[in-house]
C-alpha positions in Angstrom: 119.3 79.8 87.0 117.5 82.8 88.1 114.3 81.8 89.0 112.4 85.6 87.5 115.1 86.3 84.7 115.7 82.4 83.6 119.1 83.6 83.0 122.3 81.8 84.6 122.8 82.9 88.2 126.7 84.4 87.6 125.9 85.5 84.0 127.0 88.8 83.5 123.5 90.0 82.8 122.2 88.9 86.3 125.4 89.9 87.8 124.5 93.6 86.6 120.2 93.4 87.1 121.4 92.3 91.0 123.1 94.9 91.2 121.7 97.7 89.6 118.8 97.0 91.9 120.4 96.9 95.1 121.6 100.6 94.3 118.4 102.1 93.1 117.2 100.4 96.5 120.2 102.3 98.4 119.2 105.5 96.0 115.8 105.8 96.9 116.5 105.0 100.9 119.4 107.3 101.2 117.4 110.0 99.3 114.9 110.5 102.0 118.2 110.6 104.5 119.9 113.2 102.5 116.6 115.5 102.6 116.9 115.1 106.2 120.6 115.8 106.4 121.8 113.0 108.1 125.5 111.7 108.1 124.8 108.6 106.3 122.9 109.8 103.0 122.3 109.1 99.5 126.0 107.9 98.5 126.3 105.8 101.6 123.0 103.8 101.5 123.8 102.9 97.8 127.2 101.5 98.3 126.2 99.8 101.5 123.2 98.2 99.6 125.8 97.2 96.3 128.4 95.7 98.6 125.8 93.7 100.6 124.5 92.3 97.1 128.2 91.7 95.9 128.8 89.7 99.4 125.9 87.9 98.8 126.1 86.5 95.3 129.8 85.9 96.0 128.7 84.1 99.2 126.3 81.9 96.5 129.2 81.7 94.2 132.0 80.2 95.8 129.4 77.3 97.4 128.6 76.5 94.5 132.0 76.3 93.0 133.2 74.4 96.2 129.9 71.9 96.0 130.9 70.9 92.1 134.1 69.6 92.9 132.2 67.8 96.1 133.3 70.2 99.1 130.4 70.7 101.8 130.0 74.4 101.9 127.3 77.2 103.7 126.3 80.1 100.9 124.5 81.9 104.0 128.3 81.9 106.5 129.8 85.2 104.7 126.0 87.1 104.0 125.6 86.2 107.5 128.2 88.8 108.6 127.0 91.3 106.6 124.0 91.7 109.2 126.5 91.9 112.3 129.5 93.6 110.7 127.1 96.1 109.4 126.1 97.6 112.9 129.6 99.4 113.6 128.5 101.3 110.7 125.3 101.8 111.6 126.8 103.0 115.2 129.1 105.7 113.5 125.7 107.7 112.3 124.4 108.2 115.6 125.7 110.7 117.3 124.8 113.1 120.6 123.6 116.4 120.6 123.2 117.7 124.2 120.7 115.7 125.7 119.7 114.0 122.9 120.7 111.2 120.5 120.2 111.7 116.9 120.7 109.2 113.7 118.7 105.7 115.0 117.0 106.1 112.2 119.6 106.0 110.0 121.5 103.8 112.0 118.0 101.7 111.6 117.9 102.3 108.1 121.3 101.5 106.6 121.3 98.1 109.2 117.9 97.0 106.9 119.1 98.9 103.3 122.1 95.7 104.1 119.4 93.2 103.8 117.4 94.4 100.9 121.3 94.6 99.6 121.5 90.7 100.5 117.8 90.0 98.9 118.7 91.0 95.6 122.0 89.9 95.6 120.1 86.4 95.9 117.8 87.2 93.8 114.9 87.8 96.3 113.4 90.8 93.9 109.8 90.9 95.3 111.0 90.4 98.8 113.5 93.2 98.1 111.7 95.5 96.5 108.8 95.5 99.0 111.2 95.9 101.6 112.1 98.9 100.0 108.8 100.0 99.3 108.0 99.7 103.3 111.2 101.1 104.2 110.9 104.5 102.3 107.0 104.4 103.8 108.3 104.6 107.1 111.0 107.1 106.3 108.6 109.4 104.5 105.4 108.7 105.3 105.5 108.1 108.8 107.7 111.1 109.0 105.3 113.6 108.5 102.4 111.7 110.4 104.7 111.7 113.9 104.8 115.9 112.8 100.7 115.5 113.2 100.6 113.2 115.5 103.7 113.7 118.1 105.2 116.6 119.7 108.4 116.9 119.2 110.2 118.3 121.9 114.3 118.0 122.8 116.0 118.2 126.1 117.7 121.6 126.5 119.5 123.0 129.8 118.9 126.7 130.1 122.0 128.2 132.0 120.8 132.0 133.5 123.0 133.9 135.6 121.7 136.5 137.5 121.4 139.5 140.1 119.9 137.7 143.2 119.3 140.6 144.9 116.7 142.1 142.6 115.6 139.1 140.9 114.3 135.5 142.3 114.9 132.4 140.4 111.0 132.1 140.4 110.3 135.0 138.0 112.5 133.2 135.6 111.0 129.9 135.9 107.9 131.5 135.6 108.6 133.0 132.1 110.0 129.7 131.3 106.7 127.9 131.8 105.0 130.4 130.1 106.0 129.3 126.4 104.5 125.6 127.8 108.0 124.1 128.4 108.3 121.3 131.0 110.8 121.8 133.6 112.3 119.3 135.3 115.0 119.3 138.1 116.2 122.6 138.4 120.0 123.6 140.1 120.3 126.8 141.9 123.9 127.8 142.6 124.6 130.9 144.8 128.0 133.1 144.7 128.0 134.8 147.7 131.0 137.3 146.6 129.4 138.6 143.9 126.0 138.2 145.3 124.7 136.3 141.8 122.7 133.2 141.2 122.5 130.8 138.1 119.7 128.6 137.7 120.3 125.7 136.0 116.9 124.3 134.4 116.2 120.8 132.5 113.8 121.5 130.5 111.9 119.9 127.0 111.9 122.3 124.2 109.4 122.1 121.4 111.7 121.7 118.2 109.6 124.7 116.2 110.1 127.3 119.6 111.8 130.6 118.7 114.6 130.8 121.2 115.1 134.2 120.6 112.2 135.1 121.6 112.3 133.2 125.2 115.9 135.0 125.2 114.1 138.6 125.2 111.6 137.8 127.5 114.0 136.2 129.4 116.6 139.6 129.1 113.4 142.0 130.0 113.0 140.6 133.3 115.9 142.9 134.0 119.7 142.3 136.3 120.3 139.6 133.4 124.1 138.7 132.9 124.3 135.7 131.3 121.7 133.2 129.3 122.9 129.9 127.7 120.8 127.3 126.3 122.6 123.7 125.2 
């Protein structure tokens, strides 16, 4: 029996109030992954969440099928893969982006929106819904407190090639540190035939800085050939 419903566990009623829940669980996750435009979004977290609830309560099911005719069985062995299997998934939504790594989060996200899959596919609905509860706090919530709290700043490599013989590398470095970026480990590499230098500059970027404007100030420094940021 379902212990909040009082309806038989594989009834076709709590067969569809499992389920139902595990996607509006998925809906409202992958919602707040969506607005951020992330691979794994709304669509995603929904069906991960409904097939973790349909492994679940068929991971109940056959047990209990197995137990009637007096067959020792585990109803936790098949929801327990869920958990592992789940993190190749999670692995395909992070990806790299120059320096940086995007998508934990939603790696993070669609690893736990399994559980909360599992939860109400057991009919854990408090435990479940709470955990979704908390999960879109942190999502949303916490979101925009690291934007008040935290910097956020990304690893970039500026890439300027340039006349050495009317312009220094420390002029340029100079402009760069003047829009408060932190540089760190700079590469100078001189060509002696066309009597040109490019600087190569590891640097953290603050995500809201206008690039185009470090390019002009960059450009009016003058004997600029080339400027590439990745």
């Amino acid at each position: 029996m379902d212990f909040v419903f009082k309806f038989d566990v594989f009834s076709p009623l709590t067969i569809f109030i499992r389920l139902s829940l595990a996607m509006l669980a998925g809906f409202l996750i992958g919602l707040d992954r969506e607005r951020h435009s992330q691979p794994a979004g709304l669509r995603t977290h929904m069906v991960i969440a409904l097939g973790a609830a349909l492994i679940m309560m068929l991971s109940m099911g056959i047990p209990s099928e197995h137990l009637a005719k007096g067959y020792n069985a585990d109803p936790g062995r098949l929801a327990a893969q869920v958990i592992s299997g789940i993190g190749f998934l999670g692995a395909g939504a992070i990806f790299r982006f120059g320096f940086n790594v995007k998508g934990l989060t939603t790696a993070a996200s669609i690893w736990t929106t399994s559980g909360i899959g599992l939860c109400f596919g057991a009919g854990y609905y408090f435990l479940g819904g709470v955990s979704t509860v908390f999960l879109i706090i942190i999502l949303y919530v916490f979101n925009k407190i690291e934007d008040l709290i935290i910097e956020r700043r990304d690893w970039r490599v500026i890439t300027v090639d340039f006349d050495s013989k009317n312009l220094s590398g420390s002029n340029i470095l100079a402009v760069i540190k003047s829009y408060g970026i932190t540089v760190k480990q700079p590469s100078v590499i001189e060509n002696l035939e066309t009597k040109s230098t490019e600087i190569m500059i590891n640097c953290r970027i603050d995500e809201d800085l206008e690039l185009r404007n470090l390019f002009d100030s960059i450009k009016a420094l003058g004997h600029i050939k080339t400027i590439r940021i990745d």
